[in-house]
C-alpha positions in Angstrom: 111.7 86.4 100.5 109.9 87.7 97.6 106.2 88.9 98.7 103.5 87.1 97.5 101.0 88.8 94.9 98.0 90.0 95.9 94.9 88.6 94.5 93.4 91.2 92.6 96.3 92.2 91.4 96.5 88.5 89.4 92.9 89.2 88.4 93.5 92.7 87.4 96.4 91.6 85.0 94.4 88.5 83.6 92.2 91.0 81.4 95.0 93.9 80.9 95.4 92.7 77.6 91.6 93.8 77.0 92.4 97.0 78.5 95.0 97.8 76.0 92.8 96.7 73.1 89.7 98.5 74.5 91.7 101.3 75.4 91.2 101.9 79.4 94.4 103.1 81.1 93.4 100.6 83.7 96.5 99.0 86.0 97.4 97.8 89.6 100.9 99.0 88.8 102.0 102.8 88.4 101.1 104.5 85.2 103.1 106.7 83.0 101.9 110.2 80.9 102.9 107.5 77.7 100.5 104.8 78.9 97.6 107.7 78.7 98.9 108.9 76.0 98.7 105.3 74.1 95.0 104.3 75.7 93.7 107.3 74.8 94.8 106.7 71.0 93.7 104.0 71.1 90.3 104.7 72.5 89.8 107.6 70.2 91.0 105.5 67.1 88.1 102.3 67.9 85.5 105.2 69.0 85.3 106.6 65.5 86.1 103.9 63.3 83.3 101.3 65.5 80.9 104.4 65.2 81.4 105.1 61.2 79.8 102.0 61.0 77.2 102.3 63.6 75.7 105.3 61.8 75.9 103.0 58.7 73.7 100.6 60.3 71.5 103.2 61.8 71.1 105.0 58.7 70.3 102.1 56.8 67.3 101.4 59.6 65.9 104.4 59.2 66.2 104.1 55.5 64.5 100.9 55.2 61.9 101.8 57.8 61.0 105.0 55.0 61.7 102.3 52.1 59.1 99.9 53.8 62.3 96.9 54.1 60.8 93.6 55.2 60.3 93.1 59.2 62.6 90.6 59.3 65.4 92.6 58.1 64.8 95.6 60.0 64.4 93.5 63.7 67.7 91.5 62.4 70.0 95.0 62.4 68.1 96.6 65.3 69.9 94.3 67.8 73.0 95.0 66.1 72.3 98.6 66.6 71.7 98.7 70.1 74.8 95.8 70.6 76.7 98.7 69.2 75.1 101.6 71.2 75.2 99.9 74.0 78.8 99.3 73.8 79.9 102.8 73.2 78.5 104.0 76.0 79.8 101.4 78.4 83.3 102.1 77.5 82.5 105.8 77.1 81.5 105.9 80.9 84.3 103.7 82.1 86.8 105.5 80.7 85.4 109.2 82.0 85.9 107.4 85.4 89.0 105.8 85.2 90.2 107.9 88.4 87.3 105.9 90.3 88.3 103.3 89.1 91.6 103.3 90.3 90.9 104.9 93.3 88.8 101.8 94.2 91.1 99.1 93.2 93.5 101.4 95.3 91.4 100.7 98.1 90.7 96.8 97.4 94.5 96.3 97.3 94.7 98.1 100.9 91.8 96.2 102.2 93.6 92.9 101.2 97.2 93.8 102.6 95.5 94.7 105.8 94.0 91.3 105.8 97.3 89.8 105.0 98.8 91.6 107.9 96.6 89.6 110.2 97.5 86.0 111.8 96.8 83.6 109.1 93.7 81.3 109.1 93.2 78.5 107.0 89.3 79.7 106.7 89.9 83.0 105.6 92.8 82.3 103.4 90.3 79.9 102.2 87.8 82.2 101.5 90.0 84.5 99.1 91.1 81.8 97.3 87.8 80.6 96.8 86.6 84.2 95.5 89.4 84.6 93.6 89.1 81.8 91.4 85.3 82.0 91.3 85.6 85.4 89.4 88.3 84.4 87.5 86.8 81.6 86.1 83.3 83.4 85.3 85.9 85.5 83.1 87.4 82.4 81.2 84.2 81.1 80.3 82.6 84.3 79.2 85.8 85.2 77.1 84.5 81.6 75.6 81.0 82.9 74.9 82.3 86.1 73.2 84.6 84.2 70.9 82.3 82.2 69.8 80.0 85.0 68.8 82.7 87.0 67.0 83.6 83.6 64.9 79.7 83.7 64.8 79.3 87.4 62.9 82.5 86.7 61.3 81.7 83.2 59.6 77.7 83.6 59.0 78.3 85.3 55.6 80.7 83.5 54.1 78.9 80.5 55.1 75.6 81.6 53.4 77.4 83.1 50.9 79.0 79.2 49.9 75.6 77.6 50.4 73.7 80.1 48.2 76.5 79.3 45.6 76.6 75.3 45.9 72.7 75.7 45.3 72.6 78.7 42.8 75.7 78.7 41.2 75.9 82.6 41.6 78.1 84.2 44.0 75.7 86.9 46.0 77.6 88.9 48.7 77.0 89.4 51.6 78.3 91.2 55.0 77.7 90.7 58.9 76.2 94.1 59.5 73.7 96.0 56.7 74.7 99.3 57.0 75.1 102.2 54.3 78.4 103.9 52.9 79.2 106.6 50.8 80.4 104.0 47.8 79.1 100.8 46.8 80.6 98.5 49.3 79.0 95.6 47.6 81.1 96.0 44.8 84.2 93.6 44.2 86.9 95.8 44.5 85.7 97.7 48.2 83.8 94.4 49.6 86.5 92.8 51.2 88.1 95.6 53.0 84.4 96.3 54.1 83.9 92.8 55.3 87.3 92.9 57.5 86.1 96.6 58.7 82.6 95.4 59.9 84.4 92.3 61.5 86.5 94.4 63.2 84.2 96.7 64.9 82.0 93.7 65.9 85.0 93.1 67.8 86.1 96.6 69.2 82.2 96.2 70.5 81.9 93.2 72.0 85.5 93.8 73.6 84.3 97.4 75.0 81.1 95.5 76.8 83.1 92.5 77.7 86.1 94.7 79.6 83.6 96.8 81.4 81.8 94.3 82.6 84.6 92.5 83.8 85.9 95.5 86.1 82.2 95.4 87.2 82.7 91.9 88.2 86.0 91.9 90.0 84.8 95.1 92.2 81.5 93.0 93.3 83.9 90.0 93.3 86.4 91.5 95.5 84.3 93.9 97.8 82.1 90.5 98.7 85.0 88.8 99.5 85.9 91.6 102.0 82.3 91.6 103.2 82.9 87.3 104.1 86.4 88.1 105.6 84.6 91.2 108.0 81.9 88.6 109.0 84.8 86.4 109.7 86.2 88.3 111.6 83.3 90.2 113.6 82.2 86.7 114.9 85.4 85.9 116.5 86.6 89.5 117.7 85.1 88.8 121.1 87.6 86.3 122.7 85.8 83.7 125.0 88.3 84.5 128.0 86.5 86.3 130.9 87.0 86.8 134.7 84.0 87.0 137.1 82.0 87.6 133.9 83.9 90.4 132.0 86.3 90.1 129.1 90.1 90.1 130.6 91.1 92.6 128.1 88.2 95.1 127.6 90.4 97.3 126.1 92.0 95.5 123.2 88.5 94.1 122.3 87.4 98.1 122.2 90.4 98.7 119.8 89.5 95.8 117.6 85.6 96.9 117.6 87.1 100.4 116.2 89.0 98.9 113.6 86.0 96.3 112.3 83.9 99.7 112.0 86.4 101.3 109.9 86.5 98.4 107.6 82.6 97.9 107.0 82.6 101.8 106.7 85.5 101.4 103.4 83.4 98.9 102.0 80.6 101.1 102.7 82.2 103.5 100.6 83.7 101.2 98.1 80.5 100.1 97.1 78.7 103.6 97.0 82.4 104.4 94.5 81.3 101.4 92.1 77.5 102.7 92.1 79.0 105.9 90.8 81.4 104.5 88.4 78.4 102.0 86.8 75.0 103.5 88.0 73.8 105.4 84.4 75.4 102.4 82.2 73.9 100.1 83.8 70.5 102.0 83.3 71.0 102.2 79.3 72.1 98.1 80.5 68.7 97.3 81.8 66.5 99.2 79.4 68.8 98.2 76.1 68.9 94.1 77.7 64.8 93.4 77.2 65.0 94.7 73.4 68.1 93.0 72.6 66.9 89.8 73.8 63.4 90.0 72.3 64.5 90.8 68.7 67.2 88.3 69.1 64.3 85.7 70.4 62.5 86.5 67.7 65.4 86.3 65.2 66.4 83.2 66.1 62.0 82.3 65.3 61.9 83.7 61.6 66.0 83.7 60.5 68.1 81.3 58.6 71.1 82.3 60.3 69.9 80.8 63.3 73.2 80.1 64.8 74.2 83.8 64.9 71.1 84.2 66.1 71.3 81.7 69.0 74.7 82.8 69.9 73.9 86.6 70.1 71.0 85.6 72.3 72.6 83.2 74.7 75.3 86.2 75.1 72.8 88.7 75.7 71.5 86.4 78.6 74.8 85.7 79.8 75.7 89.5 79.9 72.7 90.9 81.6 72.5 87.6 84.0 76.3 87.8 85.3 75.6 91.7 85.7 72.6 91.2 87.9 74.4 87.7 89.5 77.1 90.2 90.8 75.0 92.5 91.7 73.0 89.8 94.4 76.2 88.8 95.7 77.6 92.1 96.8 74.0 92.9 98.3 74.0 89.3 100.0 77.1 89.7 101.6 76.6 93.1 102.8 73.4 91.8 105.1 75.3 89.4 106.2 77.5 91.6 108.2 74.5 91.8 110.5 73.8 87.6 111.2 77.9 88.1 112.3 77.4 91.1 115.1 74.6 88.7 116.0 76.8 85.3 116.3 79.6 87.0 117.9 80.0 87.1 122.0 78.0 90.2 122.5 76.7 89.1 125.5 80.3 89.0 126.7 80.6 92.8 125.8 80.3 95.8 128.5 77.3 98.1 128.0 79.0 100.6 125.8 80.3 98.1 123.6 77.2 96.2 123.1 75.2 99.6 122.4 77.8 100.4 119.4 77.4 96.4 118.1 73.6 97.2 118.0 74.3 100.0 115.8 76.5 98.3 113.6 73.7 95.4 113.0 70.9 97.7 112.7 73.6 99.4 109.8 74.6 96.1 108.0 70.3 95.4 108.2 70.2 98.4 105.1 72.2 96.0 102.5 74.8 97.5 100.6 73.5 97.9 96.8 73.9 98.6 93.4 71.1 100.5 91.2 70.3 101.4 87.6 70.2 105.0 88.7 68.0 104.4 91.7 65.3 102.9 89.1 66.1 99.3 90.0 68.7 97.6 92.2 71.0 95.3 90.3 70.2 91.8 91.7 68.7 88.4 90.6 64.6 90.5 90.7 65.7 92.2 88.4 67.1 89.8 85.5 63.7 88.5 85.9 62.1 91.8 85.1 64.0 92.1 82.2 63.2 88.4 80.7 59.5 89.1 81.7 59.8 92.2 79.8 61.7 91.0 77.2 58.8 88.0 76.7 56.0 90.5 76.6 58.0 92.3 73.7 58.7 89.0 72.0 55.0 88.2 71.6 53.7 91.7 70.5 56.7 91.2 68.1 55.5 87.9 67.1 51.9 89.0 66.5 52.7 92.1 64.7 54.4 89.5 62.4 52.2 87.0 62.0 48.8 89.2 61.8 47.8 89.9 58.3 49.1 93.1 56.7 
């Protein structure tokens, strides 16, 4: 009988297609010296040519800052800018820890065979179902999201473009991003290869944020899940079978207790592996998140092209919000390791046994968490903190605009 999949194995291979294109050497199954060989081509190969144009667009800032350019042009490429940074450094950092990463989904896969060796239950088997097709389906609806904002940057010009010829009669071109080159891109003969190059790095971009963020939430996903199935099985360890008030089989209840510590001690370490894989991008995350959103706010106030605009904001939101969402549910879990030792039959327990469960609830009391490189912990606090920033920003922005010059 053929053995059945494991779950995050499925999930895994939903997105390897993204891998491939973003260029992470990323699998559940064994990799070759030609699959490095390919991801790191391939890698190298979006790195520069995303980046040529990133300097283009960061060049023309600084250019139109000196050239005094119009506000509303220069906050229109900032976001841009910082889309782009912002996604070079995400898939810089995952792919400089690409032996983390498999070393963790190593360790997620032999979490969830251990699990599997276990008698079934339909609550349990319930529970990674359940977490399995919550994460997947957070991933289908945010590859939604991202299409739509690459149709978004793709489309907007060649929309205006029409409409300022049905009402003009003259053909003015136009490209998503307003960046500088070494030629006149705006001329004829180079404009269409510099449209389909722009479009294409708007795409390397939003795939290298998209991927890593996706890795991001399948390790929450799937070290929560482990955290529910430990709680699971924590409360029930302690079988309700005594004689003249002691367990029948101390013994087998002491070699179960061992085993549950071992487990909350992996995902212990699992989670302190993901801190280190994500901690510093998810820094440049957090500080990058309130600027993006505020000029994008702001853009979608004073910007014809307020569909781009909407779209780049609503993805902002998504992408900072499902970071942070993750985030709070690994946390969550974690504590509730501790309301488990508490439900369980520790009152059933000898002395020795019931000193090592206190232990283990004081433990599970110090919640398992992520951080923006111990400057804030990745949870639901702080998306708020970043829209409350992100608002402040929006109104200084708005009143340097409106306020006479």
């Amino acid at each position: 009988m053929e053995e059945e999949q494991l779950f995050i194995d499925i999930t895994v291979k939903k997105i390897e297609f993204l891998f491939r294109c973003a260029g992470f050497n990323i699998k559940c199954s064994p990799k070759t010296r030609m699959d490095t060989i390919k991801s790191r081509t391939i890698f190298i190969v979006n790195f520069i040519w995303m980046n040529i144009d990133f300097v283009g667009c960061v060049v023309w800032f600084i250019t139109g800052i000196v050239n005094s350019k119009s506000f509303v042009e220069l906050t229109f490429i900032a976001p841009c800018v910082t889309w782009c940074f912002l996604g070079t450094l995400k898939s810089v950092y995952v792919v400089l820890r690409e032996d983390k990463v498999d070393k963790l989904i190593q360790v997620l896969r032999d979490l969830e065979i251990n699990e599997r060796n276990r008698p079934k239950d339909a609550e349990k088997d319930a529970i990674m179902k359940f977490e399995h097709n919550f994460v997947t389906t957070v991933i289908s609806i945010l590859n939604v999201f991202y299409f739509v904002l690459a149709v978004m940057v793709a489309l907007s010009p060649l929309s205006l473009m029409a409409l300022n010829y049905y009402t003009t009669n003259e053909l003015e071109l136009l490209l998503p991003l307003l960046a500088v080159y070494p030629f006149d891109h705006y001329n004829i003969r180079y404009w269409p290869w510099v449209y389909l190059r722009q479009v294409w790095s708007t795409i390397i971009v939003t795939i290298d944020i998209c991927t890593a963020d996706y890795i991001f939430y399948i390790f929450c996903t799937y070290i929560r899940m482990q955290f529910r199935l430990l709680k699971q099985n924590i409360e029930t360890f302690i079988p309700d079978d005594i004689i003249d008030g002691k367990l029948r089989n101390n013994k087998a209840v002491r070699t179960e207790f061992v085993v549950l510590v071992k487990w909350h001690q992996d995902l212990i370490s699992s989670t302190k592996m993901l801190e280190a894989i994500y901690t510093r991008s998810t820094l440049l995350n957090f500080v990058s998140s309130s600027v993006i959103i505020c000029l994008d706010g702001f853009n979608v106030m004073v910007i014809a092209t307020i569909f781009t605009c909407l779209s780049f904001l609503f993805t902002s939101l998504l992408q900072i919000f499902f970071l942070c969402f993750f985030g709070d549910l690994l946390m969550t879990s974690s504590i509730e390791v501790s309301d488990a030792v508490y439900n369980c039959r520790w009152y059933l327990a000898d002395t020795r046994l019931g000193k090592d469960l206190l232990l283990m609830h004081t433990r599970a009391q110090n919640p398992c968490k992520l951080t923006a490189s111990n400057f804030a912990v990745v949870n639901l606090k702080a998306f708020m903190k970043i829209l409350s920033s992100a608002w402040s920003y929006f109104a200084l922005l708005q009143t340097l605009y409106e306020s006479p010059t």
